[in-house]
C-alpha atoms as one frame of an Amber mdcrd trajectory, in Angstrom:
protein
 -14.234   6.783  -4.838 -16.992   6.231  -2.730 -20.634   7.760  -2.355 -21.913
   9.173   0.655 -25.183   9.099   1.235 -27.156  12.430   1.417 -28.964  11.367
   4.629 -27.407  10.341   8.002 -27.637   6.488   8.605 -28.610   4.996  12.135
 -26.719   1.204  12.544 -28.201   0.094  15.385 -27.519  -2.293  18.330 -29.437
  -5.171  20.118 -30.950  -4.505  23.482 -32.427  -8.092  24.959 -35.819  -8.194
  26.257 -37.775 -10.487  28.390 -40.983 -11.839  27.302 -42.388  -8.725  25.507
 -41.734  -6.696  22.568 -40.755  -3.143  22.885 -39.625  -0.216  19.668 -37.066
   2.376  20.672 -37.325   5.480  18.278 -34.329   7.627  19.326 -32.912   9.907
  16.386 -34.219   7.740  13.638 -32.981   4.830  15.047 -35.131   1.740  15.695
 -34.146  -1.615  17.244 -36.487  -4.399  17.921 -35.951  -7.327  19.511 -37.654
  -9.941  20.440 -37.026 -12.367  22.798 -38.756 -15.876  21.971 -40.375 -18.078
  24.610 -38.069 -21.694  23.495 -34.326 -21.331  22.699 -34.201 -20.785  18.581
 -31.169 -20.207  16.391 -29.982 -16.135  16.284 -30.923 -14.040  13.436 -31.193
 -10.351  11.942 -33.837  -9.167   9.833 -32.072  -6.277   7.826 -34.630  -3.263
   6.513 -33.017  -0.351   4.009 -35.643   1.943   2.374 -34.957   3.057  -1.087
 -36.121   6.749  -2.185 -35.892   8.354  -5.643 -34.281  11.934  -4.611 -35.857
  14.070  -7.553 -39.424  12.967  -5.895 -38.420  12.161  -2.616 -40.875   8.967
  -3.403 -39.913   5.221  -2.837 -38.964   3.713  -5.850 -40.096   0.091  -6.680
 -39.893  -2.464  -9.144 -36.071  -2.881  -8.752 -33.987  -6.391  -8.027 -32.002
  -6.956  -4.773 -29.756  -9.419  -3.929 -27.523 -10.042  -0.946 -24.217 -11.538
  -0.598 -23.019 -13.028   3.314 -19.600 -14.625   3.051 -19.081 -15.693  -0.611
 -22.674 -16.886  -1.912 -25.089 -14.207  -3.326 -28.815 -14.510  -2.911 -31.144
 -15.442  -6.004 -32.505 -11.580  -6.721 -35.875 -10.545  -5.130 -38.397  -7.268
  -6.519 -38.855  -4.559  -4.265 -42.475  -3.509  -4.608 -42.979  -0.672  -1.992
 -39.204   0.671  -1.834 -38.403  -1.259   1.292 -35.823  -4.314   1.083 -36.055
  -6.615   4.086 -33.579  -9.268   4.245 -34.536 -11.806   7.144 -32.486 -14.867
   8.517 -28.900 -12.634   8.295 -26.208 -14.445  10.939 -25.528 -11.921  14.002
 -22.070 -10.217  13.777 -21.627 -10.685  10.126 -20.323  -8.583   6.898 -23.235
  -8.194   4.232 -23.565  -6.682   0.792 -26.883  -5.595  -0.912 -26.869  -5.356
  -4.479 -29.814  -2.899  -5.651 -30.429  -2.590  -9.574 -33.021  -1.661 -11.986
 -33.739  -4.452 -14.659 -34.763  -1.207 -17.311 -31.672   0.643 -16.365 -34.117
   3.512 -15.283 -31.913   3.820 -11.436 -27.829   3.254 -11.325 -26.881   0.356
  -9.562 -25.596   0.454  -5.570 -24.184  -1.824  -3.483 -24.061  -1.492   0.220
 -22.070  -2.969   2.884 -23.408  -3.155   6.530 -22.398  -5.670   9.555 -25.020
  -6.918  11.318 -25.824  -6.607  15.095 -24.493  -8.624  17.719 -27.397 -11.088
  18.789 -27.475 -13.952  21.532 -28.758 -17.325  20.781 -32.438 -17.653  20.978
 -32.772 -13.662  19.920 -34.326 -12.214  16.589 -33.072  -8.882  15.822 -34.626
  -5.767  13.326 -31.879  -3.286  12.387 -33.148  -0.619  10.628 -30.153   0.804
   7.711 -32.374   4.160   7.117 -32.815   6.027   4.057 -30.688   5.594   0.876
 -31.008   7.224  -2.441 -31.183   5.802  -5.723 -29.816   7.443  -8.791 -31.737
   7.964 -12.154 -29.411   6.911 -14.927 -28.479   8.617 -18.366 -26.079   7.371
 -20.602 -22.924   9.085 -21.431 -22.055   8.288 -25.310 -17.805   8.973 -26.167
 -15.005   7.740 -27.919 -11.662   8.116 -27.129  -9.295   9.473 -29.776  -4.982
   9.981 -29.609  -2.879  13.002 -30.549  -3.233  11.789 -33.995  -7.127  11.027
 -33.820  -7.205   7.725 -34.163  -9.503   5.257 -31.730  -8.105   3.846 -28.894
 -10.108   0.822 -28.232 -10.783  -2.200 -24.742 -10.078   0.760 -22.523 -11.114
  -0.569 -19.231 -13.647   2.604 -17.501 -15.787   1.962 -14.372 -16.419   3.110
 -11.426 -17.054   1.867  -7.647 -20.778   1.973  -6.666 -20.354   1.111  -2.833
 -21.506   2.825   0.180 -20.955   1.679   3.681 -23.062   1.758   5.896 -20.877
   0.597   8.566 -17.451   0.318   9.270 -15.561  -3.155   7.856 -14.222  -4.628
   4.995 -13.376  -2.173   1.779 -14.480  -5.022  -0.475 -13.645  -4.067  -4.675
 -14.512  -6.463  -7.792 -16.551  -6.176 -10.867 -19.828  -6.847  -8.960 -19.496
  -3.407  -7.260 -18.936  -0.963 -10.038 -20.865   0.354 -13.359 -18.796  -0.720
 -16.262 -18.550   1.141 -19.908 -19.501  -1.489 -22.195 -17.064  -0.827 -26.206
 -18.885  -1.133 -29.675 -16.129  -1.902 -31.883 -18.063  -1.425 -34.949 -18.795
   2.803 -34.423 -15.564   3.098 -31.811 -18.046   4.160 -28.872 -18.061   3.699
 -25.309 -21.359   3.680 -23.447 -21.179   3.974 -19.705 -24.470   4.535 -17.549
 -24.071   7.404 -15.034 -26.157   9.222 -12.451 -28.604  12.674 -12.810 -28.427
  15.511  -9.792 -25.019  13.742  -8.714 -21.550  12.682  -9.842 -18.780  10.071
  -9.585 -15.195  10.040 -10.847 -15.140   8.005 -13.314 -12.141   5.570 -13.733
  -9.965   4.941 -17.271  -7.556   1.972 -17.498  -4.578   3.204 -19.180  -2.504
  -0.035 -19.010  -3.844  -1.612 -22.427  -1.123  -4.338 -22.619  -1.665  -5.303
 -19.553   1.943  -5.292 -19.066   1.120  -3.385 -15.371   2.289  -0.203 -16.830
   0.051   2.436 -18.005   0.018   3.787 -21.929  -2.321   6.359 -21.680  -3.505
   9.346 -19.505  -6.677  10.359 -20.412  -8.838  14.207 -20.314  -9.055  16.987
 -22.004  -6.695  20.071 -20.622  -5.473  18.220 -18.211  -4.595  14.376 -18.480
  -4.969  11.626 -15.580  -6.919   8.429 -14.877 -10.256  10.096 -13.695 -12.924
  12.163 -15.406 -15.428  13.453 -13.403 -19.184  11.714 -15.162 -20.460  15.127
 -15.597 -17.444  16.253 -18.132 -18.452  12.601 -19.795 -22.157  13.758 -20.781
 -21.146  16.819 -21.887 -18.552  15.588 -24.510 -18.261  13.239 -26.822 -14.746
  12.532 -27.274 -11.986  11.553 -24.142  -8.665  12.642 -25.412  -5.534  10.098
 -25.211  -2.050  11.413 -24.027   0.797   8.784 -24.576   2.645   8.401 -21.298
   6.183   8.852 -21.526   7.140   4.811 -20.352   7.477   3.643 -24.173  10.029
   6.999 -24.779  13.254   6.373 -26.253  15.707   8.708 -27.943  19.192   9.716
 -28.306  21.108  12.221 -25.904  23.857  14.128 -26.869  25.761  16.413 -24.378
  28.969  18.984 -25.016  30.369  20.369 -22.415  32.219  23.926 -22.825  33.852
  26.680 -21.340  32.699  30.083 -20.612  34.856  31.089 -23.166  33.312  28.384
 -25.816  36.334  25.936 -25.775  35.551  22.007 -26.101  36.058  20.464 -22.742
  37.138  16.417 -22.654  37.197  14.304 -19.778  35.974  10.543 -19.530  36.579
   9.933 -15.554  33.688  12.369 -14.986  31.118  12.223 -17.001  28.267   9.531
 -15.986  24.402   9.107 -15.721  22.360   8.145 -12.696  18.989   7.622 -11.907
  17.180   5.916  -8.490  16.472   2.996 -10.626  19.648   2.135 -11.975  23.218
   1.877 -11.292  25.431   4.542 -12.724  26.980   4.249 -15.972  30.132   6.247
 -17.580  29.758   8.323 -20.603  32.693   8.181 -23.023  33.379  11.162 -25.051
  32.395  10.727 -28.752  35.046  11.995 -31.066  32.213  12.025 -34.073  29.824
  13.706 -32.088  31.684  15.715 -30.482  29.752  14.661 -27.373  28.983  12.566
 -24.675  26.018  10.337 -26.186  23.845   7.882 -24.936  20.097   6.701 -25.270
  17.491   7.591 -23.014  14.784   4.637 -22.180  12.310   4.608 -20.012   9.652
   7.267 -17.738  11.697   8.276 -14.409  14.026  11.695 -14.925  17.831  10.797
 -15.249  20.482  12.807 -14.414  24.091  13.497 -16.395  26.433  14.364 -13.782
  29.869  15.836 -14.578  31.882  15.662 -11.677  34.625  18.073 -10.961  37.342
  18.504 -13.864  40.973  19.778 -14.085  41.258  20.781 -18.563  43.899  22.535
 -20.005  45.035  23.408 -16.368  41.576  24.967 -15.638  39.432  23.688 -12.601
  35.881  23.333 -13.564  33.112  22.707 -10.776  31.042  19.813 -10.554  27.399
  20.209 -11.765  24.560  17.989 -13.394  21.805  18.647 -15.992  18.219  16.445
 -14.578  16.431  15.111 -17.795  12.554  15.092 -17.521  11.424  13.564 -20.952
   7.617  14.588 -21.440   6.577  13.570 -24.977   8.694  14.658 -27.661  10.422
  17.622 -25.357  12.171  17.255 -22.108  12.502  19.726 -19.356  15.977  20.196
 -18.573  17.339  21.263 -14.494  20.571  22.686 -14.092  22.554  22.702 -11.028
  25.967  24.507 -10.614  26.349  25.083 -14.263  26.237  28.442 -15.893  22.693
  27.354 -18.075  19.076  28.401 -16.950  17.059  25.473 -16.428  14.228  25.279
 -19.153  12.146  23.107 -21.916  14.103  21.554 -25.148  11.837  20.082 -28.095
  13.826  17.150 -29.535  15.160  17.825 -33.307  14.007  16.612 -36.380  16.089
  12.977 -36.018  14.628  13.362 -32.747  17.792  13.729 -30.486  17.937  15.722
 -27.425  21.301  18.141 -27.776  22.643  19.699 -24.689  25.532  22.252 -24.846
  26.982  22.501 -20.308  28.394  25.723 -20.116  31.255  24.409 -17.208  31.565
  27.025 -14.184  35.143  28.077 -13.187  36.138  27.010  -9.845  37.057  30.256
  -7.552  39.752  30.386  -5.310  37.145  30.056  -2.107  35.247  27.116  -3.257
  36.948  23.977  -1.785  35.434  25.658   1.790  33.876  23.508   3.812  30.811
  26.327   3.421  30.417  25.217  -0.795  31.491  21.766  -0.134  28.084  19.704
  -0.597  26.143  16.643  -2.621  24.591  16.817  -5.140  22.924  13.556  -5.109
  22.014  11.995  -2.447  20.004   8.896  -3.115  19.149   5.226  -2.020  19.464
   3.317  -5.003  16.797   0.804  -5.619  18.807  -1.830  -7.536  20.591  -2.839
  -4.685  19.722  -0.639  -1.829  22.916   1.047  -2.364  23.412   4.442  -0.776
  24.908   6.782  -4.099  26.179  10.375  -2.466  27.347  12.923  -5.520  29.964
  15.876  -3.863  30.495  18.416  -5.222  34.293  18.580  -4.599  36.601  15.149
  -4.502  37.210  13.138  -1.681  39.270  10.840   0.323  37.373   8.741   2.782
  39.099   8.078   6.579  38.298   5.098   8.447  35.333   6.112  10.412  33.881
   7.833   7.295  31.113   5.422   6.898  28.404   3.587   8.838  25.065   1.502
   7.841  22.845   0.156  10.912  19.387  -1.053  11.172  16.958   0.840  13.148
  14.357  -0.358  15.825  15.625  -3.764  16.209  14.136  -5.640  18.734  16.586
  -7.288  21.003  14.865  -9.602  23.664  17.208 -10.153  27.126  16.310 -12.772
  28.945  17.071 -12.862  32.691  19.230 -16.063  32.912  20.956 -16.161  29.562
  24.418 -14.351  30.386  26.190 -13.089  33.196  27.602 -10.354  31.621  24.464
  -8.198  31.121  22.256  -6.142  33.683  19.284  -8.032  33.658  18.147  -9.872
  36.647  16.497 -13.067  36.354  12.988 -13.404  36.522  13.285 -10.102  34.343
  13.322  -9.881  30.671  14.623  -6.610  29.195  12.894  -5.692  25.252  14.355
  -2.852  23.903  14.549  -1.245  20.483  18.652  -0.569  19.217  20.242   0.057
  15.595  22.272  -2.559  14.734  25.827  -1.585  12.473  26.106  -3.241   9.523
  28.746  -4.232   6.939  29.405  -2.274   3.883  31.596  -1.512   1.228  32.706
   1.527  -0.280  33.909   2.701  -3.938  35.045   6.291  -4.852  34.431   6.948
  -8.646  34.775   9.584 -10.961  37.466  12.339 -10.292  36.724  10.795  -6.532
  32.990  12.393  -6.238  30.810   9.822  -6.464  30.251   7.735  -3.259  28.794
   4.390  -3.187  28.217   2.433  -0.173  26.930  -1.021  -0.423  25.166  -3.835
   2.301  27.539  -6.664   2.217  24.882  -9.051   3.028  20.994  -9.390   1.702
  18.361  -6.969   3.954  15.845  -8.193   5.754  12.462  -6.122   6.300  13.340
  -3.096   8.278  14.355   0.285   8.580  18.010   1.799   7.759  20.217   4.349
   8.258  23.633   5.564   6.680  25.555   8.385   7.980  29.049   9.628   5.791
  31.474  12.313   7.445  34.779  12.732   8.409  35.039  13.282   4.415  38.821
  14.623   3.743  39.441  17.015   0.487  41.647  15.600  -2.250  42.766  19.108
  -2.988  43.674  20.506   0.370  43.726  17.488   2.940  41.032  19.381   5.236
  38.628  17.178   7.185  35.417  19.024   5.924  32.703  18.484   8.879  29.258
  18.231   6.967  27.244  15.003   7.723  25.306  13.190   4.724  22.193  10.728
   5.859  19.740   9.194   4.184  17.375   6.802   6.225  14.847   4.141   3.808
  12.448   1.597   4.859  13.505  -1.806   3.217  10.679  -4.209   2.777  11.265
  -7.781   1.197   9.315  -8.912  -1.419  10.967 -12.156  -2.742   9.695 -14.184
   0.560   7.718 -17.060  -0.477   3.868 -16.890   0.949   2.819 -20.018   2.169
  -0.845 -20.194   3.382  -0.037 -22.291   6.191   2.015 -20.100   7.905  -1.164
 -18.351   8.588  -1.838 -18.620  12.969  -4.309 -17.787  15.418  -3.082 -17.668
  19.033  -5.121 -15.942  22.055  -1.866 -14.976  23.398  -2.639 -16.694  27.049
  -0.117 -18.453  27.908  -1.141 -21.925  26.701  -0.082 -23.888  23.989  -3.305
 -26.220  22.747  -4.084 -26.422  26.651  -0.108 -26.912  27.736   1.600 -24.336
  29.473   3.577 -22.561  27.200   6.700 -21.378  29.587   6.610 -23.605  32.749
   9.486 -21.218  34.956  10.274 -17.629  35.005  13.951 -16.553  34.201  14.958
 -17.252  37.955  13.306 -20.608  38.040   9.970 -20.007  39.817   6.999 -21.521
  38.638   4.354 -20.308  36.868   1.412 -21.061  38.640  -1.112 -18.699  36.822
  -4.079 -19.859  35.791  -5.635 -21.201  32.208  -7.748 -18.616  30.900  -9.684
 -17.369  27.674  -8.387 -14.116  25.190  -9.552 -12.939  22.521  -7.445 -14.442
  19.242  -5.695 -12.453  16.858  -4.285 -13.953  12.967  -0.648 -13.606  12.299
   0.812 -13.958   9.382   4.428 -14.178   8.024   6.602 -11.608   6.684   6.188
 -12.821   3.144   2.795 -11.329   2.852   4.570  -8.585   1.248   5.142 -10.987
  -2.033   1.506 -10.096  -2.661  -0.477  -8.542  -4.947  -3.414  -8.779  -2.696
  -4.455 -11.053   0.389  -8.355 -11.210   1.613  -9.244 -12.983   4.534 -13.405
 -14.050   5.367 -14.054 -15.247   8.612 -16.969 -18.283   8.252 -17.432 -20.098
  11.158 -15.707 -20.255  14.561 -16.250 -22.745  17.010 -16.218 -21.482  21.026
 -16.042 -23.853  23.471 -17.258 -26.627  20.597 -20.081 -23.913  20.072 -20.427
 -23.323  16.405 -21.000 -19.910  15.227 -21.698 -19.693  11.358 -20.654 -15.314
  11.329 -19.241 -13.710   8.435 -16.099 -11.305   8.919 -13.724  -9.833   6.302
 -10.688  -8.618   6.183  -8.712  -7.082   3.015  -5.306  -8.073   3.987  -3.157
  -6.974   1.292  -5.048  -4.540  -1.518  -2.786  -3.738  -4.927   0.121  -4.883
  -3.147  -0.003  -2.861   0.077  -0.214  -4.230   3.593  -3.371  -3.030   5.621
  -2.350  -4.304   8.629  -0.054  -3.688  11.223   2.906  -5.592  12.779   3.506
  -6.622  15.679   6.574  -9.082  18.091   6.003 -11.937  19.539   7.923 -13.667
  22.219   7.328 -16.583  24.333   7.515 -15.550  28.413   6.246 -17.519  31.265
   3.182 -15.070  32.780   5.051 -14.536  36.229   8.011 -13.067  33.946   9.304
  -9.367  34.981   9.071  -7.424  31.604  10.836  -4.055  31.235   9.835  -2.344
  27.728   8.714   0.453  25.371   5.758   0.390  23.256   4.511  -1.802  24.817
   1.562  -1.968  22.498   4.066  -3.731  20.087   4.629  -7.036  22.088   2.574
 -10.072  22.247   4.346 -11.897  24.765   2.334 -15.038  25.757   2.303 -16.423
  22.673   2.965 -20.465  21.454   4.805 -18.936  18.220   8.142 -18.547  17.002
   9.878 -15.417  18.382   9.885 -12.809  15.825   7.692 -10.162  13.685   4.412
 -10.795  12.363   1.885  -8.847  10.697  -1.269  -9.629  12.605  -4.826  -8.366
  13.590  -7.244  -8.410  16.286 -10.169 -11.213  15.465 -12.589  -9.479  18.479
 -15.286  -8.711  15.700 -15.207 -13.144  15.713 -15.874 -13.101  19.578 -13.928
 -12.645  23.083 -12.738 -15.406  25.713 -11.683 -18.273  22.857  -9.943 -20.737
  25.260  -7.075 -22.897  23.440  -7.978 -25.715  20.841  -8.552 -29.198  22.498
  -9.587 -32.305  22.392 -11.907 -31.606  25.650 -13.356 -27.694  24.083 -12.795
 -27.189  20.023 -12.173 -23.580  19.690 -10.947 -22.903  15.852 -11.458 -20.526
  13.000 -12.612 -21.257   9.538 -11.633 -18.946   6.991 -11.942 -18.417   3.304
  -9.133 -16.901   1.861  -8.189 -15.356  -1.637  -4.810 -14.412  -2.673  -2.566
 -13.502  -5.684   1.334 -13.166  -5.814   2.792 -10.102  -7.404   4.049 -10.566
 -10.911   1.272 -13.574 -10.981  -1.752 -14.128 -12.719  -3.187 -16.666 -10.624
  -5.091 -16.307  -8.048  -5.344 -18.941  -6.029  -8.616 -19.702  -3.093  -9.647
 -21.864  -0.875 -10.619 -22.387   2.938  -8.583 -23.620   5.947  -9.763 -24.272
   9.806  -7.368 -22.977  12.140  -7.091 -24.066  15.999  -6.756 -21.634  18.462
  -3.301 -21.464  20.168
């Protein structure tokens, strides 16, 4: 979570002056600059003012340090409750670490950027007011249903405030920790008087990157507010349900109590798994099986002919919570409600089985019951209530929003005009196959070939009854993004390109479609980063800008980026083609396209590197114009993280 301050914040800009000094004090905001008489080297002198907000006073005596790219600062003492920072790059991301050596304040960190400045210019940017926290120390242990200590429970919290917009940096530097004495079972954890913070608890113990624990007191999570922490001194642990395992035994039975049999319809299904038949157990007397695992599974009993009876299709939805389990019925003559496991802890169901009526074959009752994408193998899995034959045109599978790029001279056949290229978004049909199981209700349609990043579609109809031959006309969909995370990430597949046309100073596209030249000339963009696909094999991805060189003019600014954070992508995607500059283009979202670019047609993940600079001409031997970054990254599944820094030319 993060703090706000209490009091507004001024982040100011750089106004260039002329042999003379001048102060601008508009709305608490105060920028000096001066300009010096010889040419020096650009820098930022950084001021934040510290206040205690019980006196309203300036608090001194604590430690600073600062961190600009990845080295921190040896620590300084604020005597008079005013850091200054001097010599800070223009344009650059900077943390401030503030903490009191007697533990009498709560730590902070804040972020800022710092102004834009031209060579030769010293800059003052004032970061206004902050407050500082007294501390107090909240005393606990944490205790399970049956009372005994839980112990290395991870529990922190962020302390970072940003003061401007840019990089949402996390790591053990930037939070308060709860330090464990394993001797009395007690957590300590320092947190703030006159304001709060919610307060973090690791419940993954194993490490096995699945939590064992929720933690609270009437209610259970993974936060507790720091005020509920000094007023108690004992968290409570609630065992999640991932580690539950117990038998499940299900009877199915008439209204009138007789013992119904039937092994083609009886199966489980979840999202996570493929389904699997239930065989009737004469000893039980039951359909059995063992329930593992956290996600709610269904037992689906699909429409049954006993004894010359019809029976309608229905399903009982298992939600194991501890040693109970809520039970949902659908189209079953049982009210949904709570079961407490018996004393060999099994879970016994008795299905009271609904009597099909005369009316309910209708294309008005016909419906699914299920209607999920199955995450095993991206499977579509469509439960119907009534059984089904499937005609030819039954089923279809396309990709959405797939770029198709139509070049002006590559066919005859199509509409497009040379010296015109046509980009247009279609869904492309797909291959699948199809199974019919269990009494004919269950539906599974399968990708014949592997999916590539993307969004999908699948549309069934034209669905014929078993019972009556009717076409019924109801239309099942189900649309899922698809994104793929066994790509290999290779760090050098990581580009910059200014998108201008040039390759390293070379024309990228020499002729237009119908053969003209492209006489346009070389120019300077601002670059972008692009990177491959296979980011999404990540557990996280950060990127620090270090240095760029313009025109061979070095630039030592600071600029990060979190890329990837807990495995999801912050950034967005974009295409990129390769067209001469005097090329026709007829498109949509245009926003999309890059489409000057020296890189391989296709989509990339990429950002915008303006915070670096503007007008970065292509890398040459006559002007160097590259990026240095520092980059830190860790595949999913992985526990290596793995660093270092790379220069990369401008395309």
């Amino acid at each position: 979570m993060l703090k706000k301050s209490l009091l507004s914040l001024a982040i100011l800009s750089t106004l260039p002056l002329t042999g003379c000094l001048k102060v601008e004090d508009s709305d608490s905001k105060d920028t000096i600059i001066v300009e010096q008489a010889e040419l020096t080297t650009a820098s930022v002198q950084a001021v934040l003012d510290l206040i205690d907000p019980t006196t309203n006073e300036p608090i001194s005596g604590t430690q600073v340090r600062y961190q600009v790219g990845v080295d921190w600062s040896d620590s300084f003492t604020v005597s008079n409750g005013q850091v200054v920072i001097d010599n800070l790059p223009g344009n650059s991301d900077v943390l401030v670490e503030v903490t009191s050596p007697d533990n009498t304040y709560l730590k902070r960190v804040f972020y800022f950027k710092t102004s834009m400045v031209s060579q030769g210019q010293n800059s003052v940017q004032n970061l206004g007011t902050q407050y500082l926290y007294r501390a107090t120390t909240a005393s606990f242990t944490i205790l399970d249903s049956a009372n005994s200590v839980i112990e290395d429970v991870k529990i922190g919290y962020p302390v970072i405030s940003y003061l401007s917009n840019g990089y949402w940096t996390q790591g053990f530097s930037n939070r308060v920790n709860a330090t464990y004495d394993a001797q009395n079972g007690n957590y300590t954890l320092l947190v703030p008087q006159g304001s709060g913070y919610d307060v973090e608890f690791d419940g993954d113990i194993d490490n096995d990157g699945i939590d064992d624990y929720y933690f609270g007191y009437d209610d259970f999570g993974s936060r507790i507010h720091s005020s509920r922490l000094l007023n108690a001194d004992v968290v409570y642990a609630k065992k999640t349900v991932e580690s539950q395992e117990f038998p499940v035994n299900i009877t199915l039975l008439s209204k009138q109590g007789e013992l119904i049999e039937n092994n083609e319809a009886v199966f489980i299904s979840s999202e996570f798994k493929l389904p699997q038949a239930l065989t009737f157990d004469q000893q039980q007397q039951a359909y059995s099986f063992v329930y593992k695992g956290s996600a709610a599974i269904k037992v689906n009993i699909a429409e049954i002919e006993f004894n010359g009876v019809s029976y309608n299709a229905g399903y009982a939805k298992i939600n194991p919570n501890d040693e109970k389990a809520y039970v949902f019925f659908d189209n079953v003559l049982n009210q949904s409600r709570e079961y407490v496991l018996n004393d060999q802890g099994e879970l016994n169901l008795v299905v009271m089985l609904e009597e099909n009526d005369t009316n309910s074959d209708s294309n008005y009752h016909f419906r699914a019951l299920s209607n999920y994408i199955n995450s095993e193998n991206n499977s579509l899995n469509l439960f119907l209530s009534h059984p089904i034959e499937l005609s030819e045109d039954s089923v279809a599978f396309s990709q959405k929003n797939v770029v198709v790029v139509t070049r002006g001279n590559e066919s005859d056949n199509d509409m497009v005009p040379p010296g015109t290229t046509l980009i247009e978004r279609k869904s492309v049909d797909l291959s699948v196959s199809s199974k019919l199981e269990y009494n004919n209700s269950f539906l599974t349609v399968t990708p014949n070939a592997e999916l590539s990043t993307g969004e999908y579609r699948y549309e069934v109809n034209n669905l014929r009854s078993v019972d009556t031959g009717n076409v019924y006309s109801k239309q099942f969909t189900n649309e899922f993004e698809f994104i793929n995370s066994n790509l290999v990430f290779n760090i050098d597949d990581i580009k910059v390109d200014n998108n201008n046309g040039f390759t390293l100073g070379l024309r990228s596209i020499e002729k237009n479609t119908a053969g003209v030249i492209d006489d346009s000339s070389y120019n300077s963009n601002t670059p972008a980063l692009y990177l491959p696909l296979s980011i999404s094999s990540l557990d996280y991805l950060d990127i620090t800008v270090i240095k760029s060189v313009k025109n061979s003019n070095q630039s030592d600014e600071f600029s990060r980026y979190s890329v990837v954070e807990n495995g999801e992508i912050k950034v967005g995607k974009r295409f990129i083609a390769s067209l001469a500059k005097n090329e026709n283009v007829e498109s949509n979202y245009s926003s999309y396209y890059q489409l000057h670019t020296s890189l391989e047609q296709g989509e990339y993940y990429s950002f915008s590197l303006n915070n670096v600079g503007y007008h970065f001409y292509d890398d040459t031997s006559e002007s160097k114009n590259t990026i240095t970054i520092n980059y830190e990254y860790k595949v999913k599944g992985s526990n290596d993280v793995v660093s270092g820094t790379k220069e990369l030319s401008v395309h």
